[in-house]
C-alpha positions, 0 to 999 in steps of 0.5 A: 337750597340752592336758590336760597343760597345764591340770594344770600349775601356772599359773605354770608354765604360763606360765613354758613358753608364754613360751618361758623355760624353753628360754632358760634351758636354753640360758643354763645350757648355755653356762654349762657350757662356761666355768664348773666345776661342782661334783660334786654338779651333775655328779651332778644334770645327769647323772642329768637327761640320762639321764632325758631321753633315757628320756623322748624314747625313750618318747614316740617309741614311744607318739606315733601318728604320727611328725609328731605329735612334729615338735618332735624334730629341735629336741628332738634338738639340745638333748639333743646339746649337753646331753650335750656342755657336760656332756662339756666340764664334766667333762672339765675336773673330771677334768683338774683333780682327777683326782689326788685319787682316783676320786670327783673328778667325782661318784658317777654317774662313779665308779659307772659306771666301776667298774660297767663296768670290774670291776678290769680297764681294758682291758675298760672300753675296749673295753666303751666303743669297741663302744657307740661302733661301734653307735651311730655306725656301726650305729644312726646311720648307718642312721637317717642314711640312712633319713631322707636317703631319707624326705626326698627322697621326701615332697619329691618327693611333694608335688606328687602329694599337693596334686593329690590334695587339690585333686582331693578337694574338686573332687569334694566329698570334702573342705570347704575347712577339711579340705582347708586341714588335709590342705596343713598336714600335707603341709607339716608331714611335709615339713618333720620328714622335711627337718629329721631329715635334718639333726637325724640328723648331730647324733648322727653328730658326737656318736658322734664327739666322744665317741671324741675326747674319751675319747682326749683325757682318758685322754692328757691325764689321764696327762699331768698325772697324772705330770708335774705331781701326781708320781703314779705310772703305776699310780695315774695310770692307775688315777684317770683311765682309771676317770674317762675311763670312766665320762664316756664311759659316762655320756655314751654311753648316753644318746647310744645312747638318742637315736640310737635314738629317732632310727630307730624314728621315721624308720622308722614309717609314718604311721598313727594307732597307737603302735609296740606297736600296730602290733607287734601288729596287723602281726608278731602278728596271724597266729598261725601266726607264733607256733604255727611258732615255737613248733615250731622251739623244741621240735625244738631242745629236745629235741636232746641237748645243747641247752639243752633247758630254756630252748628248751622255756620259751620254746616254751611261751610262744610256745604260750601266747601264740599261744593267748591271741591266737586266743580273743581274735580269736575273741571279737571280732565279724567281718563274715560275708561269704556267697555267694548259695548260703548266702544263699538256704539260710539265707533258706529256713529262715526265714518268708517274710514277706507281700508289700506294696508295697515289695516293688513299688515302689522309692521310693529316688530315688538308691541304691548297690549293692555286692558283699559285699567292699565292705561294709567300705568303708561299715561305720563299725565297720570304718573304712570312710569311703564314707557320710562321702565321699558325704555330702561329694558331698551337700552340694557338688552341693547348693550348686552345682546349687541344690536339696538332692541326695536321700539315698543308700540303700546296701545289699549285693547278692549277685548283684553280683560280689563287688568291683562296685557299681552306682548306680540312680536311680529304681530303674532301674541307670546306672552300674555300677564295681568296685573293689579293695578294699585297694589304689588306684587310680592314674590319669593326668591326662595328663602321668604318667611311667613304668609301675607294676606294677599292674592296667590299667584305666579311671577309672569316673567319667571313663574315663581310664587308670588302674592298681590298686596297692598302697598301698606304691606310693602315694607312687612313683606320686605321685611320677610324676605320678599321682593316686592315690584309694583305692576309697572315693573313687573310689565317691563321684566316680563317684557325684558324676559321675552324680548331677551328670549327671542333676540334672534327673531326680533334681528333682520337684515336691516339690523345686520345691515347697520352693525356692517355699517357701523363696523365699517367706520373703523374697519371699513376693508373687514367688512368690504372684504366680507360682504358680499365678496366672500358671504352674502348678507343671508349667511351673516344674518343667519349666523348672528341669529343663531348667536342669540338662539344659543344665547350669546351676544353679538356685541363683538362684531368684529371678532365675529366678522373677522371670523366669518372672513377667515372661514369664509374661503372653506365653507358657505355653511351656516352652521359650519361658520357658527361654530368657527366664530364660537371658538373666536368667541370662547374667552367671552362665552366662557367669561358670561358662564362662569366671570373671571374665575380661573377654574370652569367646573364641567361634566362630560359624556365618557368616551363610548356614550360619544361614539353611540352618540356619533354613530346615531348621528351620521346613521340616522341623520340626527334621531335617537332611540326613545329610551337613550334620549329621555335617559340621557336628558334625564342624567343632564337635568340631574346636573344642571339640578344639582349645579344650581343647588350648589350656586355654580354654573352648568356646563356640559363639555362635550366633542365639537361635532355633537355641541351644536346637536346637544345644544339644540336637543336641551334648548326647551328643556335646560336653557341654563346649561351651557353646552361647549366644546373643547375647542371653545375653553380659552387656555387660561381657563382650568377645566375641573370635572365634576360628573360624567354622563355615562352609557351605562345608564342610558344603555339601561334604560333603553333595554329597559323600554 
């Protein structure tokens, strides 16, 4: 639009955005409805709406998505009451000089009717009413229907798609400006398929009208033909049936233009290619399509009897064509998929080149591995989308977590399962997945209704339930609650997960070394004071790891360097200065748990259960008893269970010696409680007790054993 608009004429340009050219049109649609016009402008405005629905129809065909034409429905509407002023203007010039002969409404009416009616008017009739039974009952009613369907559907999968737009930035898939842009298109389809539902009744009435109107002018035209001009029944019915004609003729094949302009749309799918490209790369892109087609018209063309030369002309064509589309997908590059067999063949017939120390040492600190099935997906020539989803996760657990997340290697391994990945961090496998290529997964947050036909299996990045579809099955399972991913993403989230699981191994020295640096730049004596006068790097770097074991982000680094230079003095100790520098992080911890909430609900340990605690602790160098440690653990999961039943935070509040034990003791176990100590809740923060973990039970439970 925006090409076609800096070729315009400034003027013109100006005289469209300030909307006068629609006004204008409107004014002169009115006028037609009260004014007579003359042959001529009938002629011009006749002419003008014909060319009009050429071009709609046109643009319909050549737009790649049917929302990128969402000013139709409005576009349809002008194009109906066009047609129907120009029906009342010349309805009024055949009624009032339809006695002067055949030419009294124009050359275009006078054409069409004698073009169609041939002499005989009983066939212009019926020529006429079987135009009028396609479009109102076949075109229009189907694209009626279609659009009242689309409509209800993309309303009732809304929902659906907004969670799994909200799902994609959560996982850093999407930023916030493509997220904003995926909510508008969502709205914006909404809002076309909801107003060609409405916009599909105009061309149903238009059908209508036109039926009436045709009864109106031929009776009403005979009527005044005979009674007030004396004209004979002959020549009255020669003048105003040639008129009535060739107005509902000239009127109706633009309105059969627009109806169908109005199916093609509501019966595409959204994608980025134009109809013929979609002809093309769907009804032709087999050519055995072609080759049996073309077979089925030869048998017929050599049958006696048959129109053997047109059967066998158009053999030959779906032969030539068929022909023609296979060198040319031939000449086109394709991705060859080998299994390791022909792999290792090939591999033998070429040199082996001298080993070195990459062929040792894996300096890849995070890697993707993939079967063969899955290259498309991180081939950009292919359309695959994985590298840009993974750089999307790069840089949101960059910001969260404070340091700059290592690139990702991706490369095909053949000894995987054609469809499986794996993700290796320092060279060693954590995670392992497969995916279906070509379909999506559809998992249930929980609250999904009804059964899709599918293929069961679990969300690798959280285990949750989930079903393999088809992508025609997309917006049904949306519809029923589910989110639907397609592999790409699910990659990238699983991917995301275990990159954010295990933060602390991927930050090193050299990682360390750069926050410093950067850190540097606007405190440069913080950090010359602090390393390596007062600490050296191993200590900071060991304490930041830890951060990000317990889950904390580091993006604060110079909280955390000003509290590692205050506690520098008293002690070397890792552990020691963590949990100083978690107190100087409390405000932020506690903000990630529970937001801006002024109210922190907690448990606590009641007050003998801390001093057995305690006591086994400096006793036995950190051991339990077997049956206190499964009982209290036990007590812990009841909590966290019951929490995250009532969609609020689980948080144990418990005395600054045990947090760093506790902490350690439910990692594995409960990674979504927090554990805190009293010294971490800020002040402005309001503590509210909901559960204390008493002794009593756990005493129970150890006699018991």
């Amino acid at each position: 639009m925006a090409t076609l608009s800096n070729k315009m004429p400034v003027w013109l340009e100006g005289f469209m955005e300030r909307g006068l050219g629609v006004l204008l049109m409107l004014m002169a649609l009115f006028g037609m409805l009260v004014l007579p016009l003359p042959p001529f402008a009938l002629d011009l405005f006749f002419t003008f709406n014909i060319t009009l629905s050429l071009v709609i129809l046109l643009a319909v065909i050549y737009v790649d998505r049917p929302i990128d034409f969402s000013i139709f429905p409005t576009v349809l509407l002008l194009g109906t009451l066009l047609r129907l002023a120009l029906n009342v203007a010349s309805t009024r010039v055949v009624l009032l000089e339809g006695h002067t002969g055949p030419g009294a409404a124009g050359r275009v009416i006078e054409s069409f009717g004698d073009f169609v009616i041939g002499g005989n008017y009983a066939v212009g009739i019926v020529v006429f009413i079987i135009l009028v039974i396609i479009n109102f009952v076949v075109v229009t009613k189907g694209a009626g229907r279609v659009s009242e369907v689309t409509a209800r559907f993309t309303l009732d999968a809304m929902p659906g798609k907004q969670m799994a737009i909200d799902s994609d930035l959560n996982a850093g898939l999407l930023t916030a400006d493509e997220a904003r842009e995926r909510r508008e298109e969502i709205r914006t389809e909404s809002d076309f398929y909801g107003a060609m539902d409405g916009a599909s009744k105009f061309v149903r009435g238009d059908a209508v009208a036109g039926i009436v109107i045709l009864f109106i002018n031929v009776i009403g035209g005979l009527s005044i033909g005979v009674f007030q001009h004396d004209l004979s029944l002959s020549q009255a019915t020669e003048n105003y049936v040639l008129l009535t004609i060739g107005d509902g003729l000239v009127a109706q094949i633009p309105a059969l233009l627009l109806s169908t302009a109005v199916a093609i749309i509501v019966t595409r799918i959204s994608r980025s290619q134009n109809m013929g490209q979609q002809l093309r790369g769907q009804m032709l892109a087999n050519t055995h399509v072609l080759v049996m087609a073309g077979a089925v018209l030869t048998i017929l063309g050599v049958i006696p009897g048959m129109p053997n030369f047109v059967f066998l002309m158009l053999a030959a064509v779906c032969f030539a064509l068929a022909r023609m589309m296979e060198k040319q997908r031939r000449s086109e590059p394709e991705l060859v998929e080998e299994d390791a067999d022909a792999a290792i063949e090939k591999g033998s017939k070429a040199p082996i080149p001298e080993l070195n120390w990459d062929d040792v040492t894996n300096l890849d600190v995070v890697g993707l591995e993939v079967g063969y099935r899955l290259i498309p997906l991180v081939d950009r020539q292919q359309g695959g989308e994985l590298i840009n989803r993974i750089t999307g996760v790069r840089k949101k657990l960059s910001k969260e977590l404070g340091f700059l997340i290592q690139q990702v290697h991706i490369k095909d391994n053949l000894e995987l399962n054609p469809t499986a990945y794996r993700i290796t961090l320092l060279g060693d496998t954590i995670a392992a997945g497969e995916v279906q290529p070509g379909m999506e997964l559809a998992i249930n947050p929980g609250g999904a209704q009804g059964a899709l036909r599918g293929t069961p299996t679990k969300d690798p990045a959280f285990g949750m339930d989930a079903i393999w579809i088809e992508s025609s099955q997309r917006d049904q399972a949306q519809t029923m609650g589910y989110t639907v991913v397609d592999p790409s993403t699910v990659m990238a989230t699983h991917l995301s997960q275990v990159v954010k699981n295990h933060a602390h191994e991927l930050l090193g020295h050299e990682e360390v070394q750069q926050l410093l640096e950067r850190l540097a730049n606007t405190d440069p004596k913080l950090v010359e004071n602090l390393v390596p006068k007062q600490l050296p790097l191993s200590v900071v770097v060991r304490v930041l790891q830890n951060l990000l074991k317990e889950g904390v982000s580091i993006r604060s680094i110079r909280l955390i360097a000003e509290s590692l230079a205050e506690q520098a003095p008293k002690t070397k100790e890792p552990d020691e200065l963590l949990e100083g520098v978690r107190i100087a992080l409390g405000r932020m911890i506690v903000q990630e748990i529970n937001g801006l909430s002024d109210e922190l609900p907690v448990a606590a340990l009641d007050a003998d259960l801390e001093h057995i605690l305690q006591d086994a602790l400096r006793g036995s160098g950190g051991g339990l008893e077997p049956g206190l440690a499964q009982r209290l653990q036990e007590d812990l999961a009841g909590f966290a269970n019951t929490q995250e039943a009532s969609g609020q935070p689980s948080v144990i509040l418990v005395a600054p010696p045990l947090r760093q034990w506790l902490s350690r003791f439910i990692r594995r176990t409960l990674p979504n409680l927090h554990v805190l100590s009293y010294n971490e809740v800020p002040d402005s923060k309001q503590v509210r007790l909901v559960s204390t973990v008493s002794h009593q039970s756990a005493l129970t439970a150890e006699q018991a054993e």
